[in-house]
Structures are given as C-alpha cells and as structure tokens.
N, C-alpha and C positions, 0 to 999 in steps of 0.2 A: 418593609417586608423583605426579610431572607431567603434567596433560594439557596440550599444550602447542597452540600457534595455533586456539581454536577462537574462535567468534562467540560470544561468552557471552551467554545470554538472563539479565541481572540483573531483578530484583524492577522498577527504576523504567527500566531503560536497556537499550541493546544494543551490547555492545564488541567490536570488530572485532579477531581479532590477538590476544584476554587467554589467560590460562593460570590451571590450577585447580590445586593440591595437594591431594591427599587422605591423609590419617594417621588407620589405627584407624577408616575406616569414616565419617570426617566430612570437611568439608570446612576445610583448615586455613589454608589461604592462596589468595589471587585478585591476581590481575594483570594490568596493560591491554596486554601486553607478551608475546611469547614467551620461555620459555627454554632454555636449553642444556641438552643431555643429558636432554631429557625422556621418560618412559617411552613417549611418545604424541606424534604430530604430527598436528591433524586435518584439518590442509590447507586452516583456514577454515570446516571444516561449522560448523555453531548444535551448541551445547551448552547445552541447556535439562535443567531438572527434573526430577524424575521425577512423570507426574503421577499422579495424587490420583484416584481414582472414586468419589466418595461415591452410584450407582444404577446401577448394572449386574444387568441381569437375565439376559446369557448363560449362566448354569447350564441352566437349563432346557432349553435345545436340546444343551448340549452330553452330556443325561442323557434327551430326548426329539427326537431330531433330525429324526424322524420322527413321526407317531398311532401310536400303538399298536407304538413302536419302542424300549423302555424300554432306557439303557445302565446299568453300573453308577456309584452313585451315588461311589466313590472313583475312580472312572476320570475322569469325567465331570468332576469337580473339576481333576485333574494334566492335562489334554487344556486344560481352559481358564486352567489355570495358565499355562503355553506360551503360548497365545496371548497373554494380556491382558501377559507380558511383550517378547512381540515385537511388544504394540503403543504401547511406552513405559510402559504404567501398571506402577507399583510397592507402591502403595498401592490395594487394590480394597474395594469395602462389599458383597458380592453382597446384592443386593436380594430376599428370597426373600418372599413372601406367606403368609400365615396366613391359610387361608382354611378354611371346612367347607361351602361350596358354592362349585363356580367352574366356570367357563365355562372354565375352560384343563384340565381334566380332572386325572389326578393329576399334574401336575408341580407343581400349587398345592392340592395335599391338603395337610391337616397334618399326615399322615404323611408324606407327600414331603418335605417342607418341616424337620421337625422334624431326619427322615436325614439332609438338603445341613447342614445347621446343626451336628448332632454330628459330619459327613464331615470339613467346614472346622476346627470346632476339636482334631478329633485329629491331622490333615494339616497345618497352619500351621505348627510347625517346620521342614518339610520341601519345601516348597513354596518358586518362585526367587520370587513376590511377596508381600507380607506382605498377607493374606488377611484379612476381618472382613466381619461380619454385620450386614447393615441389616435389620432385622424392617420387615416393609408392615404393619401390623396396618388390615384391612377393617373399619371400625367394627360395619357391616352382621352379621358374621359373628361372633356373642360367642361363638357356641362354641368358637371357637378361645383367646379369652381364657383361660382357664384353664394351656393350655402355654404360650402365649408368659408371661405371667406366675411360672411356673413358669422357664424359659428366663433372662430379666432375673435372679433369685432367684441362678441359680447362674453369673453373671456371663458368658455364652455370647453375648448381645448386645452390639455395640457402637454403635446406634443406630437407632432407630426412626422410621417416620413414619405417619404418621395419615389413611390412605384411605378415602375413599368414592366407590364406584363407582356406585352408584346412580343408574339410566338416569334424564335430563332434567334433569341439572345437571352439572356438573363438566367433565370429559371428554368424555361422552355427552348434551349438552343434546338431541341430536337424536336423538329416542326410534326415530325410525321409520328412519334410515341406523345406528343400532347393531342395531334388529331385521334388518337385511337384513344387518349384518357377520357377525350371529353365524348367519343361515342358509348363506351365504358360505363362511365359517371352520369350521361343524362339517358341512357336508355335508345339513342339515338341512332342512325346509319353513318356509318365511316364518311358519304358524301355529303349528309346534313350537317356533320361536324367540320368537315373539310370549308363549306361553307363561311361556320362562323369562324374559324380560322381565317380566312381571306379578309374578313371584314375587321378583323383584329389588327391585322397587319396594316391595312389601307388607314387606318386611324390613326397611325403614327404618321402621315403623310400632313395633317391640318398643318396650316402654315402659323395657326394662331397659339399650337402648343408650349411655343420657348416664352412666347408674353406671359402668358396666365401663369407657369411655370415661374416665371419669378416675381411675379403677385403674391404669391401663395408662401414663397420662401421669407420677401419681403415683410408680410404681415405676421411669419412664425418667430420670425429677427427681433422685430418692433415692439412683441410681447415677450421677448426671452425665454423663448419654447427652443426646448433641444430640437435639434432635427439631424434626420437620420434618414439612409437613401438604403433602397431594399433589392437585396440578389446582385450585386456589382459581382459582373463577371471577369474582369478585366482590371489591370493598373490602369488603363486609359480613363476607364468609367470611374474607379475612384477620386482619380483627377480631377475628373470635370465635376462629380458628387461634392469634392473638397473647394473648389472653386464656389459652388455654391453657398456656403458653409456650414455645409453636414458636417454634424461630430462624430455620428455614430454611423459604421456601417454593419447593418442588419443582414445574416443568413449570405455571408460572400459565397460566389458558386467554386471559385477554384481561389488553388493557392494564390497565384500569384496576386489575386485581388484582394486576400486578407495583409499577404505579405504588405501591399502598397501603403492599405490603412493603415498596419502599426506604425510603417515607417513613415510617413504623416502625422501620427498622433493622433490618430482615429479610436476610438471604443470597437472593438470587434461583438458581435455579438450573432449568437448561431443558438440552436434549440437544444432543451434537455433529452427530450423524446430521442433527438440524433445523438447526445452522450449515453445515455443509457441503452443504445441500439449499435451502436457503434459506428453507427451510418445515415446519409444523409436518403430520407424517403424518397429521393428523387435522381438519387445519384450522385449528390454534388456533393462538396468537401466534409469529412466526415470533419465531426466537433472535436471529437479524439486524439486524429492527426495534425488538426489546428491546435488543440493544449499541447501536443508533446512539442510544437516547432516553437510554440510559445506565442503563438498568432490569437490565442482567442482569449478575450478579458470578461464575456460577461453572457450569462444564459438564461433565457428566456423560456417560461411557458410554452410558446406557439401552440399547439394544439391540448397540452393532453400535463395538468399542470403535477396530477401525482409524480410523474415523470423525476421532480427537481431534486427529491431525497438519494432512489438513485443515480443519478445523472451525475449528481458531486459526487457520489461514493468511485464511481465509474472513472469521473476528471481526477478524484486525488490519486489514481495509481498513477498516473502519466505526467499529471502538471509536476514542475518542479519546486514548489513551495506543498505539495501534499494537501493535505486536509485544509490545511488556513485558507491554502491560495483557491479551490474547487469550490470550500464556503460563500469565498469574497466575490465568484464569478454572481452567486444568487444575489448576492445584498451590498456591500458595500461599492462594488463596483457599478453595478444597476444603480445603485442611489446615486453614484456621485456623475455617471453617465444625463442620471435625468436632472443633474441641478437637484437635487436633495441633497442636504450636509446634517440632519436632523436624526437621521438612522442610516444603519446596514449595517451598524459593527457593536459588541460588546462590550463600550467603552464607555468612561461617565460623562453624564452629559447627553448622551443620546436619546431616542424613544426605548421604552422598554418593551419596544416589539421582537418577539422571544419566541422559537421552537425546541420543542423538548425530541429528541431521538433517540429510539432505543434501538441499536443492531442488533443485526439479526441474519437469517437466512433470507429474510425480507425484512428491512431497514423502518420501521413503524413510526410513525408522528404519535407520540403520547398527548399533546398538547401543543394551542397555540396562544399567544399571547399580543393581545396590542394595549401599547400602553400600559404595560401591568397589568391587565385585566384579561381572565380568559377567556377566549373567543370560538375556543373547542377544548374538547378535552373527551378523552376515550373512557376517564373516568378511574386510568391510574394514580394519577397526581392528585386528583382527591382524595382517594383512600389514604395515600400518605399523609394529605395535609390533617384528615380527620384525624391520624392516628397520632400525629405531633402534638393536635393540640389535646 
C-alpha cells in the first residue's frame, strides 16, 4: 500500500511531496516523489512516527476520574486505549507507582496498581496500542518491594524507574508549598497535612532502604529493562542515579542536573504538557530552556498525552535540528531510550506505526496508524482513500 503526497517527518530531514509503502506491517519503500495509483493521497499533511510514551500516568484518572469515584479497572484501560491512539501514541509505558502509603489515595495502592498491571498484560493483545508497564518503584516505600520484585520475576514489567518523593528535595524542595498542595489537593487542614509531611520525611530514615534499593535495580539489570531515576535535582544525584545504572533521567528539576545527564550519556526526558506550556507545573526546569541548551533528548506523555502534537510544534522553534529533531524527541529517541530498535522513525525496515498531521491554528491528528493498520481516523483519510479508489 502507498501513501502517497505527504510531508514526510524523516529521522534527520523533512520532504515535501514523498510517498511511503507499507508491506506486512513495515515500512518497505520511501520516496521524495508522489506516486501513481496510490491507496492514499494526503494532500501534503506531515506524516510523522508513531510516537513512543516512555511516562504516562493517564490510567489513573481514567480508573478514578473523580475522589471516591472508582471505574472498573478493564474499562479504564480500553477508554484510555482510544484516547492515547487518537493522540498519535502507538507505543505507551503506563507509569503506574508502587506505593504502600500515598498521597493519591488508592489509585497508587499496591493493590491498585498490582490490578492496572495484570489488566494491561491480559488486554495487550487486544488493545489498538501496543500497551507496556513502567513500574515507579518509591524507594521510600519497601513494602511494596516484595510485589514489584515478584512482578520483574514473571516478566510483567517492561521498565522501571527509581523515585523518591520525599518532601525538601527532588520535586518537593519546598516543604512548606507541598504542605499547602497536599491541604489543597485532599481537602484537608494545613496541620493534617503538615502531619503526613513529617511522616514522609521520617521514611527516608529506614535503614533497610539502600538493600531493597539495589534488589530492585538488580532484578531490572537481569531482565534488560531500561531503568531510569525520577526528578534528579542535582549533578550529585545524577551521579549516584548513573552509578546505579540509570540510562535515562526522567523530568530533571534544574539545569545543572540535566546538564550532568547529558554529559554522562544519560537520555534526558521531561513532559510535553511542560513544552507546550513553556513551563514546568511545579516550577522546575522548563522543557523549552532544556531544548534551546540542548539538554533535552526525549518527551513523554506525563499527564495529558494530546499535549505531544503541540509540544513538538513548541520544541521545533528552539531545538536546533527543527522539526526532525522535536519529532525524534516523541519516537525514535523514546524507542531507542526503551531498548526498541523496531520503530520511532520513517525508515525501511521499521513498524509502520504512522501519524497523519494536519496544521493548523490548532495542529489536528487526521489519523493514526500501527502496523499499517488504522487505529483512528477522524474519517479524513478515508474520504480520500474512497475517492482514490
């Protein structure tokens, strides 16, 4: 099958007018050129990747959309299946947390958590995006070590990363505006909150933290799961992240700890929501300032995955490779970050997981594509393909 006149987003370049073949689910032939009798004419939109989400945490709302509004946990999954295809992503990590205390109530239980995890891998068959598990593992929280370690064991994970949320560093350097989020957030009084503060911090005190700690790294090594360490605020913290053998450092709070990754050889990776916003929800280094210094290689979901269309539109003013290089932050660098060499770029040989974009005054997904096959569509690209044949 030919798709034929699109704007092709290649790996280094952007070709005006090429045409793609797809045979058997890959990608088998590219061309700078339209041609005849194609299954497809896209009139010129961009034909980019399909991208990559190595930290999406949308399950949880779409399994608690509301407090104390619990959906079911196979619903909840096929609801955000749908979506995360009609927002281009073809390849998702849901990011689910292991926790045995949290502040986000049960949608970050271990029980919760343990459910989204056996949901995803009985439903991945069946689902239009190919679906995979990023384990959060909260250092703070060993008691959850035992399942998530149990979980790696029967190969249910397919990458982890290494959190600490622990109020007056990281994330939360400022003890006293996470004390007022969390009165905010749960409806609570400043000294109820103040409370589980204190009890946050005291948790970082277990002596048995640094063992299970590299139990956990150990067992993601042993199975060749990427792993990745979350909010590094510091060169120090990257250090001791890259001693462990983090590849990737996920949402850095300040420069100097993005700066440290690259210069290690680390994957930098920070949210689209923060490219398309131009700043970090929480204050911390915007995504922006990290592409213009050249600090940031790869962007993720995090909350809100419409986000990714413009988010690259956002990164190509400022990165220095333009369109190619804001593209390759969604796909091919996310692929190659997670150990996937199979997709993220428009080259033969690949999957022919494919997004169609039309610009605009708002930037539109016409369609999405896995494997050749489409997995959405707004119902433009079939008018043209009816009108082809």
């Amino acid at each position: 099958m030919w798709l034929s006149n699109f704007t092709l987003v290649l790996p280094d370049e952007v070709v005006e007018n090429g045409s793609v073949r797809i045979e058997a689910g890959e990608i088998a032939e590219i061309r700078d050129e339209p041609v005849a009798n194609a299954a497809m004419d896209g009139g010129g939109r961009l034909l980019m990747p399909g991208f990559v989400d190595l930290h999406g945490d949308m399950i949880e709302r779409e399994i608690a959309p509301r407090p104390n509004a619990q959906m079911p946990i196979d619903f909840g999954i096929h609801e955000l299946d749908k979506k995360l295809a009609a927002a281009g992503v073809t390849t998702a990590y849901a990011a689910v947390s292991f926790a045995t205390e949290s502040v986000y109530g049960h949608v970050r239980s271990l029980e919760t958590t343990s459910a989204v995890i056996e949901g995803i891998n009985r439903l991945r068959d069946n689902l239009l995006v190919d679906h995979r598990v990023h384990a959060r593992y909260e250092i703070t929280n060993i008691g959850a070590a035992p399942a998530l370690e149990r979980l790696l064991e029967a190969g249910e994970i397919d990458m982890v990363s290494l959190t600490d949320h622990t109020p007056g560093q990281g994330q939360y350097n400022n003890v006293a505006a996470y004390i007022a989020s969390i009165s905010e957030r749960r409806a609570i009084s400043e000294e109820m909150a103040a409370e589980i503060v204190r009890k946050r911090i005291a948790m970082r005190d277990n002596p048995d933290i640094d063992a299970r700690l590299k139990e956990i790294v150990a067992l993601t090594r042993k199975h060749g799961l990427s792993l990745a360490s979350h909010d590094d605020d510091s060169a120090e913290k990257v250090a001791e992240m890259f001693d462990l053998g983090v590849t990737i450092s996920e949402f850095p709070v300040t420069a100097p700890a993005a700066e440290e990754a690259r210069r290690r050889g680390l994957w930098t990776l920070m949210g689209a929501p923060n490219a398309l916003r131009g700043q970090s929800m929480s204050g911390n280094l915007s995504a922006l300032d990290a592409a213009k210094a050249g600090l940031l290689t790869v962007i993720a979901a995090d909350y809100h995955p419409a986000a990714f269309v413009p988010g690259i539109f956002k990164l190509a003013e400022v990165s220095e490779g333009g369109l190619a290089a804001a593209v390759a932050m969604a796909t091919a660098n996310a692929a190659r970050a997670a150990g996937l060499n199979d997709r993220g770029a428009i080259a033969v040989g690949q999957r022919a997981d494919l997004v169609v974009v039309e610009k605009g005054d708002v930037h539109r997904i016409r369609a999405t594509f896995r494997s050749g096959q489409f997995v959405y569509s707004d119902g433009t690209l079939h008018s043209l393909r009816a009108a082809a044949a």
